[in-house]
N, C-alpha and C positions, 0 to 999 in steps of 0.2 A: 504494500500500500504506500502509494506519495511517488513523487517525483526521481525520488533513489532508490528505491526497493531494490534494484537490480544491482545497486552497487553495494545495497547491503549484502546482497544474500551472495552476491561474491564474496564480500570479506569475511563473510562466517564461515562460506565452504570451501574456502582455502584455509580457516584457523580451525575448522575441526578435521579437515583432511591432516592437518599437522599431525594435531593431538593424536588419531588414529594414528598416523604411521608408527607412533615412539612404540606404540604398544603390538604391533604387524608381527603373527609370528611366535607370540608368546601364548603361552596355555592356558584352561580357564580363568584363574584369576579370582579362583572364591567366588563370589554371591556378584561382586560388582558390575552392574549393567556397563558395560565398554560404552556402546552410544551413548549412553547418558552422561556418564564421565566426560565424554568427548565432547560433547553437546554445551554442558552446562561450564565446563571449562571455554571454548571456544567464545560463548558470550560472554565470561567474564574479562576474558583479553581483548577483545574488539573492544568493550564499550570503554576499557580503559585505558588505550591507547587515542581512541577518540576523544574520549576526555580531555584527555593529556593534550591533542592537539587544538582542542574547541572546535572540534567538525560537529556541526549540529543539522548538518543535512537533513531534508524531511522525507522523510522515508523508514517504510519497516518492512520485515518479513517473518515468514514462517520457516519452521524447519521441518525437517526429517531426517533422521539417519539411521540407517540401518547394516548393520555388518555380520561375519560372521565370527564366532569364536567357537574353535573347534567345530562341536558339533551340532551347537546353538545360534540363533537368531538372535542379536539384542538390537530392539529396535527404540528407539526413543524420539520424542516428536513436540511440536510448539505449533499448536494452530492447526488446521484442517484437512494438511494431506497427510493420506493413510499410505499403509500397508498390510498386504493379505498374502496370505500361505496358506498353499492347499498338497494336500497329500496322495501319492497315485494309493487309486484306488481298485489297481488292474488296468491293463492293454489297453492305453488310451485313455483313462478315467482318471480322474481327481475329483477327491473330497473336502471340501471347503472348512477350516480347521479354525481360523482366525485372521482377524481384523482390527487395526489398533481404529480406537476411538478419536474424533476430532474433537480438540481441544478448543472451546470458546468462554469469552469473558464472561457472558451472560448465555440464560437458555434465547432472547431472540433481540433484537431493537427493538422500535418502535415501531417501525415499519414490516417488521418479519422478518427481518435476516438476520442470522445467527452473526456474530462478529468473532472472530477465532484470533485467541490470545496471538501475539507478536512478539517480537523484537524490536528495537530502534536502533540495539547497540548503543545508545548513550544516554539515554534516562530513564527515569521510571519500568524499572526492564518488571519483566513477571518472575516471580519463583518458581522453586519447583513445583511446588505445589500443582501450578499451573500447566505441567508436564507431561507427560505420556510416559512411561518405560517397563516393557516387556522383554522376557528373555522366553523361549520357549526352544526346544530339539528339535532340529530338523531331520528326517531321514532323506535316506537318499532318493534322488531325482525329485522330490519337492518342489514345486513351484511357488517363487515370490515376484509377486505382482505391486508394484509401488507405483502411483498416482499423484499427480498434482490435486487441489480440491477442486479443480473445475470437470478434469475426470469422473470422479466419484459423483459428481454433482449430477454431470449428464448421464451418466453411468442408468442409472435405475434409480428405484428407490431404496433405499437404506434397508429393507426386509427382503428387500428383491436380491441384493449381492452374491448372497451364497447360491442360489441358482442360478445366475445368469453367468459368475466367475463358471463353475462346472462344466456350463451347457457350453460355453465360446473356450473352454478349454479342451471338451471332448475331443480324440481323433485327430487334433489339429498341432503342428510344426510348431516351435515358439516364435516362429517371425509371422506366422499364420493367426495363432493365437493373440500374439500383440495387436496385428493389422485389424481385427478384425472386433476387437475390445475398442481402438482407437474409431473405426469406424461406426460400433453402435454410439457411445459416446457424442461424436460429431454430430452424426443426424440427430440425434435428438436433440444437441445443444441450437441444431439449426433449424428442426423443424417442427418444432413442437411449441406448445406456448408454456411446458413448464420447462424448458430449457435455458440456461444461465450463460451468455458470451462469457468467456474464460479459455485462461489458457489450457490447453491440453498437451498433456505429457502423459505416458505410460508405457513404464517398462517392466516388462518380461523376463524372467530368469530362473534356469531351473539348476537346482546345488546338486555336484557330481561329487561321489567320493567319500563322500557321509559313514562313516564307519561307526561302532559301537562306542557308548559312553567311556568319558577318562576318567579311572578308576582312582589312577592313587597320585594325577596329576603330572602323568611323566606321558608325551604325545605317543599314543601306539600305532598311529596311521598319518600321512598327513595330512593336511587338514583340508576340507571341503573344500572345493573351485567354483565358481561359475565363471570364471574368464572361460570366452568365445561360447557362452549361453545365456547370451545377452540380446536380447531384440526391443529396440527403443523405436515410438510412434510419437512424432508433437504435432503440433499444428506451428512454433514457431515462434509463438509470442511471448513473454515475459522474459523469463532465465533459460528457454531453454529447455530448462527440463536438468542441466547438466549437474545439479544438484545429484541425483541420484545414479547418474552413468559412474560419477569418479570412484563412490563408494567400491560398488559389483565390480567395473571394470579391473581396479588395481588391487581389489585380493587373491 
């Protein structure tokens, strides 16, 4: 939101692309959500470096981030775009397992629209409280589907998710499955009258290599991939989308 948005949500996802890399590599790590760590550090060095310079640019954003550790998902979030994981369910099938929650200031405005917490990076920022952060196991070949909110917006409705992720992932390729998630989305954003102008992003990814739980905290496999099971769909507008590519791409 504002005039910078985009310059915000670069400076955060290159100060938590940081944070993540210190950590690239290491083993579970106890109880600690990694994105969240990442997350809630990342905005604490943006907004004090800002400070520090008196950049009071107007502009916010949201976030998402999502990684792998071992053999787990920690996904942690600020504001309205999700993340979904769904589990093969058999030869072509997946079963829809979970969805993180959008995060908003209030349940609507005045007007009806929900307002989902931000960032500014230099004042008044939100707490955790304000947060999102899950961990959950992934097995292997798993599909995680990560969305901008105007995705999820056009997407369906909120009860509708877990069938409509299933049915457009049935049978289908992940550059098929993305395309085709990207393209219900658009029509409806374009031709329906509950549809929301907004940016669209979503990317596709299925985790290779997923081996049995770490027991006494020493790696006995390495650890999960999806470099080159990655299939990303935008329309173009805002950031891109590139928020969620740098994550997938470089673990």
């Amino acid at each position: 939101h504002g005039s910078h948005s985009g310059d915000k949500a670069q400076q955060l996802e290159a100060a938590c692309r940081e944070q993540l890399r210190q950590h690239w590599g290491e083993g579970p790590g106890g109880d600690q959500n990694r994105s969240h760590h990442a997350l809630v550090e990342a905005i604490d060095r943006c907004t004090e470096a800002n400070r520090g310079r008196g950049d009071r640019k107007w502009g916010s954003t949201t976030a998402l981030v999502v990684s792998l550790v071992c053999n787990q998902l920690h996904v942690s979030s600020l504001g309205d775009c999700q993340a979904a994981v769904l589990e093969q369910a058999g030869p072509g099938a997946f079963r829809f397992v979970y969805l993180s929650p959008p995060m908003h200031r209030s349940p609507s405005s005045t007007d009806g629209v929900s307002i989902p917490h931000q960032t500014t990076l230099y004042a008044n920022e939100p707490g955790e409280r304000c947060m999102h952060q899950h961990q959950l196991d992934l097995h292997n070949e798993s599909i995680v589907v990560v969305g901008t909110d105007g995705f999820w917006a056009n997407l369906c409705s909120p009860e509708g998710v877990a069938p409509c992720l299933e049915s457009e992932l049935r049978g289908r390729s992940l550059k098929e499955a993305a395309q085709s998630l990207y393209l219900v989305a658009s029509r409806r954003m374009t031709g329906s009258r509950s549809g929301k102008p907004d940016d669209l992003t979503v990317v596709v990814a299925r985790a290779s290599g997923v081996r049995r739980r770490y027991t006494d905290g020493a790696p006995q496999a390495d650890n999960p991939r999806v470099r080159d099971h990655i299939e990303r769909w935008s329309n173009g507008t805002a950031c891109d989308g590139t928020w969620y590519q740098v994550y997938f791409d470089d673990l």
